[in-house]
KETORLUM-597474 format. One line per 10 residues: number of its first residue (from 1); for each residue z, x, y of N, C-alpha, C. Coordinates in steps of 0.2 Angstrom, whole numbers. Atoms other than C-alpha are relative to their C-alpha. Last residue first. Layout:
<atoms>
NUM) Z,X,Y,Z,X,Y,Z,X,Y  ...
</atoms>
This chain:
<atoms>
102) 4,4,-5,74,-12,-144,-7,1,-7  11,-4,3,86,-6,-155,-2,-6,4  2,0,8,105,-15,-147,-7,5,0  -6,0,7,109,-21,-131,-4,0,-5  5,-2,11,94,-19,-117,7,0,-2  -1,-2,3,100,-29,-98,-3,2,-8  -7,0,3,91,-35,-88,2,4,-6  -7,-5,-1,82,-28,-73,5,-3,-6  -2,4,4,64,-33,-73,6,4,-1  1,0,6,57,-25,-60,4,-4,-5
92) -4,-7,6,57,-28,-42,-3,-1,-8  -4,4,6,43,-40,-33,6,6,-3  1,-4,7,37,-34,-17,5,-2,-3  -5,0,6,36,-44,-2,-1,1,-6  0,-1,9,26,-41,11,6,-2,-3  -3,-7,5,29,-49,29,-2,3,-6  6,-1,7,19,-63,40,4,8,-1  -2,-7,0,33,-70,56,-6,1,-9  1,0,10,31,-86,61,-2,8,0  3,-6,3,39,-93,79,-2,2,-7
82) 0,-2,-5,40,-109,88,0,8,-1  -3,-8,1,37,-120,74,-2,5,7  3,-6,2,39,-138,79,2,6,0  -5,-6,5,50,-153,77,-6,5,1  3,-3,4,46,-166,91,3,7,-2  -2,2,8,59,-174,101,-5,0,-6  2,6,6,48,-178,116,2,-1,-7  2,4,-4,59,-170,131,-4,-5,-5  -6,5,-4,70,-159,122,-3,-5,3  3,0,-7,57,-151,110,6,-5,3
72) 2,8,-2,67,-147,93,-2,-2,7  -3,2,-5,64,-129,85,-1,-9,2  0,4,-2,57,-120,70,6,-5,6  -9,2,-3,58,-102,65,-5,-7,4  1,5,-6,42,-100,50,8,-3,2  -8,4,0,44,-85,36,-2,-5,10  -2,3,-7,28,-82,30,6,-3,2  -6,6,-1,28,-71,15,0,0,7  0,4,-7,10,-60,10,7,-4,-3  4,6,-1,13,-55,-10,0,0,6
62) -1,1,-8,18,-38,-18,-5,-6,3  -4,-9,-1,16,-34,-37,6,-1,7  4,-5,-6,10,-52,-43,7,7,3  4,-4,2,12,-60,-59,0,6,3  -5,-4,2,24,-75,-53,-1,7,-4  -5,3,7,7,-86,-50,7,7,2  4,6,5,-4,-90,-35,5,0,-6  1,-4,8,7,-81,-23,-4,-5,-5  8,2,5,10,-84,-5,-3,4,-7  1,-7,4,30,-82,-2,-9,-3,-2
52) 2,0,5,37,-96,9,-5,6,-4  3,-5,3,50,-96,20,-3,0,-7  7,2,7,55,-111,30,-2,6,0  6,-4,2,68,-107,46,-3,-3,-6  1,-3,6,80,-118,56,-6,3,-3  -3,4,5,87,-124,72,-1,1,-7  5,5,4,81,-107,83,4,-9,-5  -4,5,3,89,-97,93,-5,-6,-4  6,7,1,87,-82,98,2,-3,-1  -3,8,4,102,-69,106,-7,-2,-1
42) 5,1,5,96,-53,115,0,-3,-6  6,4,-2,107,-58,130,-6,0,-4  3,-8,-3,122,-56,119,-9,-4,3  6,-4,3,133,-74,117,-3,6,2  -3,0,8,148,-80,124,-5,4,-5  -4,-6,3,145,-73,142,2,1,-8  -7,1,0,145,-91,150,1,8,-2  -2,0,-8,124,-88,154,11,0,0  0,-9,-2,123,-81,135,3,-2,7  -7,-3,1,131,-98,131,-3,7,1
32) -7,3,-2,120,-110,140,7,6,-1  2,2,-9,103,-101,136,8,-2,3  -1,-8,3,108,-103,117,2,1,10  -7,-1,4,110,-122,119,3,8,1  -1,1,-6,92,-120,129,8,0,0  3,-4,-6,83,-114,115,5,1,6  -6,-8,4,95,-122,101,-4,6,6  -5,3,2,85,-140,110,3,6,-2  -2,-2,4,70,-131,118,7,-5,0  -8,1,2,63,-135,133,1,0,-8
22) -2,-6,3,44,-129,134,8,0,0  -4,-2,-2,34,-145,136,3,8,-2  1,-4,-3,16,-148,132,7,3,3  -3,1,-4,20,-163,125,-3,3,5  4,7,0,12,-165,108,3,-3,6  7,6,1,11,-147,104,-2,-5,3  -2,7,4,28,-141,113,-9,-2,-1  3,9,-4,23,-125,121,3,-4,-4  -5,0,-5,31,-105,115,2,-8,2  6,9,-3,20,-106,100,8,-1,4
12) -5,5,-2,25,-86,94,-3,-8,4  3,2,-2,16,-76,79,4,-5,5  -7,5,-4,23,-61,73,-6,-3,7  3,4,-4,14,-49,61,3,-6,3  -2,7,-2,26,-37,51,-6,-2,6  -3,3,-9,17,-21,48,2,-8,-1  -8,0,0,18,-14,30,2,-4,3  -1,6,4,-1,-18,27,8,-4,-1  3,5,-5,-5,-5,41,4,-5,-6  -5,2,-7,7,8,34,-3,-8,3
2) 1,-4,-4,-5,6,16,6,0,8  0,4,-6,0,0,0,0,4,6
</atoms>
């Protein structure tokens, strides 16, 4: 595998699709508590993630994984993904245990 194939790819949708809006619901939560100090200013926030592993079958070495952070638009109350991230992931080897003649 090569360094290019290593690299994380990072996709952001800052907008609200079906508003156009950019208020965030855990966006603006966040926002609230760095502005008190509770939080560090290189805080995210997201409401939750989805990660999926693109593989045809459980055969594979190293597969593409899309891991997508989703959020809720304050003003229309749509659920969209607001960031997705494209990584490898390499399978380990079979690790259990031998007892006895193999």
């Amino acid at each position: 595998m090569t360094d290019e194939t290593k690299k994380t790819r990072n996709f952001d949708f800052p907008i609200c699709p079906y508003c156009g809006s950019t208020e965030r619901l855990a966006g603006t939560t966040l926002a609230k508590q760095i502005e008190k100090g509770v939080m560090p200013k290189e805080s995210t926030a997201y409401l939750f993630t989805h990660q999926s592993i693109i593989a045809k079958d459980m055969k594979w070495l190293s597969a593409p994984v899309i891991i997508s952070f989703y959020d809720v638009c304050e003003k229309c109350g749509a659920t969209w993904c607001i960031h997705a991230e494209i990584h490898t992931a390499v399978q380990g080897m079979d690790t259990k245990p031998k007892y006895g003649k193999n």
